[in-house]
DSSP file (Angstrom, degrees, kcal/mol; ACC not computed):
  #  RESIDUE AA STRUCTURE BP1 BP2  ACC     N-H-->O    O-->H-N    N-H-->O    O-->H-N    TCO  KAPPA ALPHA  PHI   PSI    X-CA   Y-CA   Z-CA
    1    1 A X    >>        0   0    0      0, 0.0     4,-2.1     0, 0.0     3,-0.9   0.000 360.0 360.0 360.0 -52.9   16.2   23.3    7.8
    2    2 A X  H 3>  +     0   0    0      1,-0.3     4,-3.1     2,-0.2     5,-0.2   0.931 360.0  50.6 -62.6 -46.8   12.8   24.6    6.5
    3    3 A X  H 3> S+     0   0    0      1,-0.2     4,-0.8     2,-0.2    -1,-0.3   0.610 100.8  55.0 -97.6  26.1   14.3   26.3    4.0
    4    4 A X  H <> S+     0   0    0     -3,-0.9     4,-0.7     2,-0.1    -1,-0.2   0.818 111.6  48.6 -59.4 -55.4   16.3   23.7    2.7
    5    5 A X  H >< S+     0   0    0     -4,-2.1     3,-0.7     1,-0.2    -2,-0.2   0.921 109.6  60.9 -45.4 -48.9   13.0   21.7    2.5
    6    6 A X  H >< S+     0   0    0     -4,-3.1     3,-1.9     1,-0.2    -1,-0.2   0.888  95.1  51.3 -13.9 -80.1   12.0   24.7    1.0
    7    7 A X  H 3< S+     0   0    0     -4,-0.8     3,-0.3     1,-0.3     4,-0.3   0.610 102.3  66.9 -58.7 -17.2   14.3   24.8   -1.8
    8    8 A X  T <X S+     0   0    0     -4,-0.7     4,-0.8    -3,-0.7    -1,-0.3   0.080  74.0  90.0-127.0  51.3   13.3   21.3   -2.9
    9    9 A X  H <> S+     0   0    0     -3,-1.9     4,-2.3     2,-0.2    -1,-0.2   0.659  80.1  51.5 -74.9 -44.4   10.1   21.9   -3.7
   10   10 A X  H  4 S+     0   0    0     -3,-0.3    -2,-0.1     2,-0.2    -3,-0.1   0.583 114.2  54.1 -79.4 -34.4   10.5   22.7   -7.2
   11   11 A X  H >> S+     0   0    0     -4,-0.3     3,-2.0     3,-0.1     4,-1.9   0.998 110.6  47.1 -23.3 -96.1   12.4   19.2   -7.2
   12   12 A X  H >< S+     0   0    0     -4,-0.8     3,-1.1     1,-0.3    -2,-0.2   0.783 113.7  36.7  -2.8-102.4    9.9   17.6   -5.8
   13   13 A X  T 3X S+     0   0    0     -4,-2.3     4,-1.2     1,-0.2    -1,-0.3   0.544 107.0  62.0 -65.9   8.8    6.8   18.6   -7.6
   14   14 A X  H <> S+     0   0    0     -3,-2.0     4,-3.4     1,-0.3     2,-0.4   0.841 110.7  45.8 -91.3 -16.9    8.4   18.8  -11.3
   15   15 A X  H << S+     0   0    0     -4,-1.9    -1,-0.3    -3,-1.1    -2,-0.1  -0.118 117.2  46.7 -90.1  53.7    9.3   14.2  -10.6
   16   16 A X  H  > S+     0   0    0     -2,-0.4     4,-4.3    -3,-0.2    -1,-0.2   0.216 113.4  44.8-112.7 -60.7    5.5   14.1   -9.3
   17   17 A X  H  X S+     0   0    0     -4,-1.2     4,-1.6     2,-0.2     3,-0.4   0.939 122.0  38.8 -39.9 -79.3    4.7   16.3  -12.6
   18   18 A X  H  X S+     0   0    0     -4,-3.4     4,-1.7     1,-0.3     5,-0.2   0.863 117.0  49.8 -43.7 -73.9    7.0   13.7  -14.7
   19   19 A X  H  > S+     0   0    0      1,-0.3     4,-1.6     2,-0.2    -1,-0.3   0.701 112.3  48.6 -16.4 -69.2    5.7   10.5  -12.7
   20   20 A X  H >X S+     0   0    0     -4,-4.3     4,-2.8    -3,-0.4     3,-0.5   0.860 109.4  54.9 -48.1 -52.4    1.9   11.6  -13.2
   21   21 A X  H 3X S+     0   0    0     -4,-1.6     4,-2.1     1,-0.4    -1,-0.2   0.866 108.6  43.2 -65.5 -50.7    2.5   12.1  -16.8
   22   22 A X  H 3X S+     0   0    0     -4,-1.7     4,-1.5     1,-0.3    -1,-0.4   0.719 105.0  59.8 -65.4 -32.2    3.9    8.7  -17.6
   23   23 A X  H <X S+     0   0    0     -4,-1.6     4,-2.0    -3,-0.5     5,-0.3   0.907 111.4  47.8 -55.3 -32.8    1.4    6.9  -15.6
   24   24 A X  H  X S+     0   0    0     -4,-2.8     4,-2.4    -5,-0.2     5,-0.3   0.988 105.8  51.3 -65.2 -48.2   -1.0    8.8  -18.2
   25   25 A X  H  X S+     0   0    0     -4,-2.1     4,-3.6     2,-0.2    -3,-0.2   0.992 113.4  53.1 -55.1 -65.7    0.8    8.0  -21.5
   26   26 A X  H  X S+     0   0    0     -4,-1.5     4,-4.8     2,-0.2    -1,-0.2   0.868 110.8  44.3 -21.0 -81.7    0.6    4.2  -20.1
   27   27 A X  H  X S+     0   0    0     -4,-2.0     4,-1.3     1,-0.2    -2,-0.2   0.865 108.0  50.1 -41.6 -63.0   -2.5    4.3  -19.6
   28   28 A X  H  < S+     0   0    0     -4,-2.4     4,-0.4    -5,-0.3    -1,-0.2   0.953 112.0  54.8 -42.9 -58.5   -3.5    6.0  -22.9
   29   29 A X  H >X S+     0   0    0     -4,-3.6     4,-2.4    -5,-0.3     3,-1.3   0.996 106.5  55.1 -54.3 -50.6   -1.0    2.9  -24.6
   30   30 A X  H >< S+     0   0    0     -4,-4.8     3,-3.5     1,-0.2     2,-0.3   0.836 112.1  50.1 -44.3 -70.6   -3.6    0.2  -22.5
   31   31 A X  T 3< S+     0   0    0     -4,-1.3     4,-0.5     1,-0.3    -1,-0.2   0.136 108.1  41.5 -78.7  18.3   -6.3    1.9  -24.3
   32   32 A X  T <4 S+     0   0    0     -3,-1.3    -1,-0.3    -4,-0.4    -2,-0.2   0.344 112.9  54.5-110.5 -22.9   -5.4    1.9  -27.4
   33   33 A X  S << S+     0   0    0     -3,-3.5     6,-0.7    -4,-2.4    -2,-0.3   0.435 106.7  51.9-106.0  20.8   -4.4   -1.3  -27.0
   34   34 A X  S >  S+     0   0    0     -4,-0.2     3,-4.3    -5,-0.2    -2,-0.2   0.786 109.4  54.9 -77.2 -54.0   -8.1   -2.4  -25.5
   35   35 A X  T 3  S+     0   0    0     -4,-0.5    -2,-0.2     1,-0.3    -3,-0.1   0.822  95.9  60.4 -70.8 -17.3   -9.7   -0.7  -28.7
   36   36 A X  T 3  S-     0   0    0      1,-0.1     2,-1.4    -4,-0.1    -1,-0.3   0.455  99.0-146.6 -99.2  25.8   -7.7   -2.7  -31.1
   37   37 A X    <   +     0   0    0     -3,-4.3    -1,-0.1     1,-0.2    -2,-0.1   0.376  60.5 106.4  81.3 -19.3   -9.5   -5.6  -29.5
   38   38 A X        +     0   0    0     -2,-1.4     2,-0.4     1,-0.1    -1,-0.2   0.897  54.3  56.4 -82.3 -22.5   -6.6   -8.1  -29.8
   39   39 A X  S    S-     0   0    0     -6,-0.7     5,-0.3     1,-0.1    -1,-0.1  -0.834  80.5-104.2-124.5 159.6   -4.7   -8.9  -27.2
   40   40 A X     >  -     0   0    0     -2,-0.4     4,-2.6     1,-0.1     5,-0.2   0.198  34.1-115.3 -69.6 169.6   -5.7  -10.4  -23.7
   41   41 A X  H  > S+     0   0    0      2,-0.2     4,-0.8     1,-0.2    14,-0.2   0.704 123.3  53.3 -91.7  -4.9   -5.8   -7.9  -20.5
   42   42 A X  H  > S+     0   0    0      2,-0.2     4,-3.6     3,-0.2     5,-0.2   0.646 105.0  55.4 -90.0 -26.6   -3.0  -10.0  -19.1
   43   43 A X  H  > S+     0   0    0      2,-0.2     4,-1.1     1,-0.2    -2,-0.2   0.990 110.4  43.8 -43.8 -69.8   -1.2   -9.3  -22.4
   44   44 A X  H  X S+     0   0    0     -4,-2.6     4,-2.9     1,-0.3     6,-0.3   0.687 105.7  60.9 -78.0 -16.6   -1.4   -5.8  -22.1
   45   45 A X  H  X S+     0   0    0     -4,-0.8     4,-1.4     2,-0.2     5,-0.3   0.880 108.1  45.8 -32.3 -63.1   -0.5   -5.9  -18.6
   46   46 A X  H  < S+     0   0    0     -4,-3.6    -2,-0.2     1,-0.2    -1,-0.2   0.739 112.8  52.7 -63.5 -26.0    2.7   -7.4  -19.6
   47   47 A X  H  < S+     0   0    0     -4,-1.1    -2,-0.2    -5,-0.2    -1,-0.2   0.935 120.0  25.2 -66.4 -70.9    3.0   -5.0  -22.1
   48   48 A X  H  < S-     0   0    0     -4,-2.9    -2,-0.2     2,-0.1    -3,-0.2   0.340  99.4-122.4 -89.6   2.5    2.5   -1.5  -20.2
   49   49 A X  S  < S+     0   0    0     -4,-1.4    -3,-0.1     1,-0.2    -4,-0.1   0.512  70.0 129.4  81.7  -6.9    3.7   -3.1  -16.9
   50   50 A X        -     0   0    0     -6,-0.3    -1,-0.2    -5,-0.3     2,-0.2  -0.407  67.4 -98.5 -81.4 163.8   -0.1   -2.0  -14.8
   51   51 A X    >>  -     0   0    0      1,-0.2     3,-1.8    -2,-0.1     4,-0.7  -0.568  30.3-113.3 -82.3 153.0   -1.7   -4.8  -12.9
   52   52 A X  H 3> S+     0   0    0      1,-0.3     4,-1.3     2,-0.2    -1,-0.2   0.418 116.8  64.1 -74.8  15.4   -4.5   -6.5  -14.6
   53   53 A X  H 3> S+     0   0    0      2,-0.2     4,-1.5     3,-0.1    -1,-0.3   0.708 102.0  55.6 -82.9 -42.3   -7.0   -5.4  -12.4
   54   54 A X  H <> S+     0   0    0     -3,-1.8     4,-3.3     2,-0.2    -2,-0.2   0.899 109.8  44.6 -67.7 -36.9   -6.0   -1.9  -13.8
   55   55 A X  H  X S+     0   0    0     -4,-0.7     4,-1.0   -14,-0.2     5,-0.3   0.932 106.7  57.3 -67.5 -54.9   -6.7   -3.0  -17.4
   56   56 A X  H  < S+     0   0    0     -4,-1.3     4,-0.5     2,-0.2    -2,-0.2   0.782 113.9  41.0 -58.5 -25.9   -9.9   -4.6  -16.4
   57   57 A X  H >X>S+     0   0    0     -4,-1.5     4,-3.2     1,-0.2     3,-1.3   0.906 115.9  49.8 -82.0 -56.8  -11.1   -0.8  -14.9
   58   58 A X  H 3<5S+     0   0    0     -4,-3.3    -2,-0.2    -5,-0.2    -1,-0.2   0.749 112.3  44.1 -59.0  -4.2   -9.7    0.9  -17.8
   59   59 A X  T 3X5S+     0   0    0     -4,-1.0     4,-1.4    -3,-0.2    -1,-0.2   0.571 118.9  50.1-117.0 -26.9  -11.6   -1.8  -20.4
   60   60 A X  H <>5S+     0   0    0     -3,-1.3     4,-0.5    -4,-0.5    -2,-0.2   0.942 110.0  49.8 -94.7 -37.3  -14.8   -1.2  -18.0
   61   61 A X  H  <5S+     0   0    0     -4,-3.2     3,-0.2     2,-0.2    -1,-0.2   0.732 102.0  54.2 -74.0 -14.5  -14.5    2.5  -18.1
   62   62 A X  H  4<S+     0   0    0     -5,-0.7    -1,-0.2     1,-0.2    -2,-0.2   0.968  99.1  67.2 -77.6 -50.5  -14.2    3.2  -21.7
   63   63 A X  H  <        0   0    0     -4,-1.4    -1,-0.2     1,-0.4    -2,-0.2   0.537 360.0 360.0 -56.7  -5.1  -17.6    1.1  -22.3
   64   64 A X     <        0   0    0     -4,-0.5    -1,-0.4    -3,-0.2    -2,-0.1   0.174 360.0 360.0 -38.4 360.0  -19.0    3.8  -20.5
């Protein structure tokens, strides 16, 4: 049994790997589409599919 579990480790962490990376490439498209300043945070919410509470943190953290 454990090493079955075992064995699907390498599963496992490469759709965590995948997962992480597309939430970054989203994000990096929200902010690119914050800096061109046009479209509303619900816009880009609909656009990259994050809640707009996530756009409103990324928008707050780049002005830092």
């Amino acid at each position: 049994m454990l090493a079955e579990r075992i064995k699907k480790w390498p599963e496992l962490w490469e759709e965590r790997g995948r997962q992480a990376g597309e939430k970054l490439g989203i994000e990096k498209t929200a902010r690119n589409l914050l800096k061109l300043g046009v479209l509303s945070d619900e816009q880009i919410a609909a656009a990259t599919g994050l809640a707009v509470d996530e756009i409103t943190r990324l928008r707050r953290e780049d002005k830092h």
